[in-house]
C-alpha positions in Angstrom: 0.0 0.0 0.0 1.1 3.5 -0.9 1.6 5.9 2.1 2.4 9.6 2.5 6.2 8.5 3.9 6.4 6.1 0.9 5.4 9.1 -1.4 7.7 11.7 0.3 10.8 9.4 0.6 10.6 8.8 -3.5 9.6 12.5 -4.2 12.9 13.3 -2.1 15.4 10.7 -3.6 13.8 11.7 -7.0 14.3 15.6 -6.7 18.2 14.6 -5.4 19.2 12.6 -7.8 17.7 14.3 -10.3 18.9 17.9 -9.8 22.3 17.3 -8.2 23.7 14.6 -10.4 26.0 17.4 -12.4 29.1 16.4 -10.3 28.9 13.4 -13.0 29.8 14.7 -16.0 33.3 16.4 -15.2 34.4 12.8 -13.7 33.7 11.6 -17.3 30.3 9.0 -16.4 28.2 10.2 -19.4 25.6 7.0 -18.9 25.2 7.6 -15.6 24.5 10.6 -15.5 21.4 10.3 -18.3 20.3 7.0 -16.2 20.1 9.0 -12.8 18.8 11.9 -14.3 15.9 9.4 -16.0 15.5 7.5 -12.9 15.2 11.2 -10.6 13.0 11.8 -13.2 10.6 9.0 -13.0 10.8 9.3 -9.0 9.5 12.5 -8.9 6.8 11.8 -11.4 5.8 8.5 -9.6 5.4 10.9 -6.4 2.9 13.2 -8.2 1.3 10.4 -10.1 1.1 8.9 -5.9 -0.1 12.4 -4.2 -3.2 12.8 -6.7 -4.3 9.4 -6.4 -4.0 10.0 -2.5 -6.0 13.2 -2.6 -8.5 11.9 -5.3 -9.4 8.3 -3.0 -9.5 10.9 0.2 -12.0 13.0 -2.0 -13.8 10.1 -2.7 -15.9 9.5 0.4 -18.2 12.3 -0.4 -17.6 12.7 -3.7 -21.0 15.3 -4.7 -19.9 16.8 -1.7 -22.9 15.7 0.2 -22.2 16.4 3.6 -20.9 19.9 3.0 -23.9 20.7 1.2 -26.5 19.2 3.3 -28.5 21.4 6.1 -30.6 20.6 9.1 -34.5 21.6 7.8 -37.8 21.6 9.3 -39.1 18.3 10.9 -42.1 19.5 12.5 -45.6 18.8 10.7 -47.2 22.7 11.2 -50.8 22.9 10.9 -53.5 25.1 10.9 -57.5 24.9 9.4 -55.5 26.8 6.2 -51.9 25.2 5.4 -50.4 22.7 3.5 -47.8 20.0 4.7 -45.7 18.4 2.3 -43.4 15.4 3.5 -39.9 15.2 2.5 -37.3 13.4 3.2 -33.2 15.1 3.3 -29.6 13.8 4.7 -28.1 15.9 7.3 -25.2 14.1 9.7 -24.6 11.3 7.4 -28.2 10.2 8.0 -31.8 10.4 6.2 -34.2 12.3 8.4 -38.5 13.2 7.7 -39.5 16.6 7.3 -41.9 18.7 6.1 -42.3 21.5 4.0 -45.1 24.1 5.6 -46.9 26.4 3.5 -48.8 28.0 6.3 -50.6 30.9 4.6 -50.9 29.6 1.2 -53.2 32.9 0.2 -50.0 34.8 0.5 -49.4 33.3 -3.0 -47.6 30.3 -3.9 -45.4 29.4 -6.9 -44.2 26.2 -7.8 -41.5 26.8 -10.6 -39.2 24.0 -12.5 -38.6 22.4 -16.3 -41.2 19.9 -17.8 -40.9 16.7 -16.3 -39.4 17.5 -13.4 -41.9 16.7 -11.1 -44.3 19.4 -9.8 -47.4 18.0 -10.2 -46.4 14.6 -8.6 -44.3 16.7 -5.8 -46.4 19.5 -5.2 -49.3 20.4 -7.2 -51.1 16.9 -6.3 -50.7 17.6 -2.2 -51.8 21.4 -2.6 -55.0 19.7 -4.3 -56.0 16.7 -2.8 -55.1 18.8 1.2 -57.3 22.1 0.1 -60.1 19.9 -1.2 -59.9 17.5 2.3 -59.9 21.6 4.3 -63.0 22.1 1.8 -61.9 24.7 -0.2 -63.2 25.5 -3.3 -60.6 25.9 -6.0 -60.0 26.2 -9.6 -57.6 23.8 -11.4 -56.6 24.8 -15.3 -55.2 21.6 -16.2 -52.9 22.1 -19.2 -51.9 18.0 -19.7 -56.2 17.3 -19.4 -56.9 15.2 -18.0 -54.3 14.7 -15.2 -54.7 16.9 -12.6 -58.5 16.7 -13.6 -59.1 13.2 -13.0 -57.4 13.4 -9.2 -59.5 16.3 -8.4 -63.1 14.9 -9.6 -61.7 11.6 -7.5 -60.6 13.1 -4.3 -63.6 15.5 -4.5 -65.9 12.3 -4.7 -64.3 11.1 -1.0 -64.6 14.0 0.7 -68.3 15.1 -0.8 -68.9 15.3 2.8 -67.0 18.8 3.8 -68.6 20.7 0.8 -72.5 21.8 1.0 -75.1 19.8 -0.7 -75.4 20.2 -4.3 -71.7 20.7 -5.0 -70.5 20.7 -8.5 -67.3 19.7 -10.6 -67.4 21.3 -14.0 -64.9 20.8 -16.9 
């Protein structure tokens, strides 16, 4: 196994015989000195090639930087007769932990903003849905992809008939 001594030792001897071989050529040893100036050489790039490969297999533990990047968030489930609770899951201290994402006072406004396909209706759009219509609310839903968000609205509307007053309509 390669070790920082192991590295430092042939960096060392590398860089010596490399740069203070000169003493050979007025003594006449030619070969010698092209040899130990080759083999200084190859020490000192064996000690590089050795220190990245050390640094890159330390780096490799968290490679996407994980821990660094990771944050404590809210785990409490805050509710009220008007918010919306969305469960998440995130890592923090090298461990998965539940949360919940709180939109308290969602008449404030809410905006839910990412490329196509990348999840807001399944994430978020279906939960602010299906937990307004269990509070009762009325709401309107433009559905762009018909009949997607359509079809889970006339469904949960059908369960929960109960919290609306008689005679309550879906129209499309």
């Amino acid at each position: 196994a390669i070790t920082w001594r192991h590295i430092i030792i042939v960096g060392a001897v590398g860089v010596v015989v490399f740069l203070f071989n000169s003493w050979l050529l007025p003594l006449g040893y030619r070969y010698t000195y092209i040899i130990s100036t080759i083999l200084g050489y190859v020490g000192m790039l064996m000690s590089g090639i050795w220190i990245s490969r050390m640094l890159k297999n330390n780096m490799m533990d968290d490679r996407f930087n994980d821990e660094n990047e990771s944050f404590m968030q809210e785990t409490r489930q805050l509710k009220n007769p008007y918010s919306i609770n969305i469960p998440t899951r995130f890592y923090y201290e090298k461990r998965w932990h539940s949360g919940w994402i709180n939109v308290v006072n969602p008449f404030r406004a809410s905006i839910v903003l990412g490329t196509p396909g990348s999840g807001k209706s399944f994430a978020v759009v279906n939960n602010f849905l299906k937990q307004q219509i269990d509070k009762g609310f009325a709401l309107y839903c433009y559905d762009f992809k018909f009949p997607d968000l359509s079809t889970i609205v006339y469904n949960h509307l059908k369960k929960n008939k109960d919290k609306y007053p008689k005679g309550v309509k879906f129209y499309v």
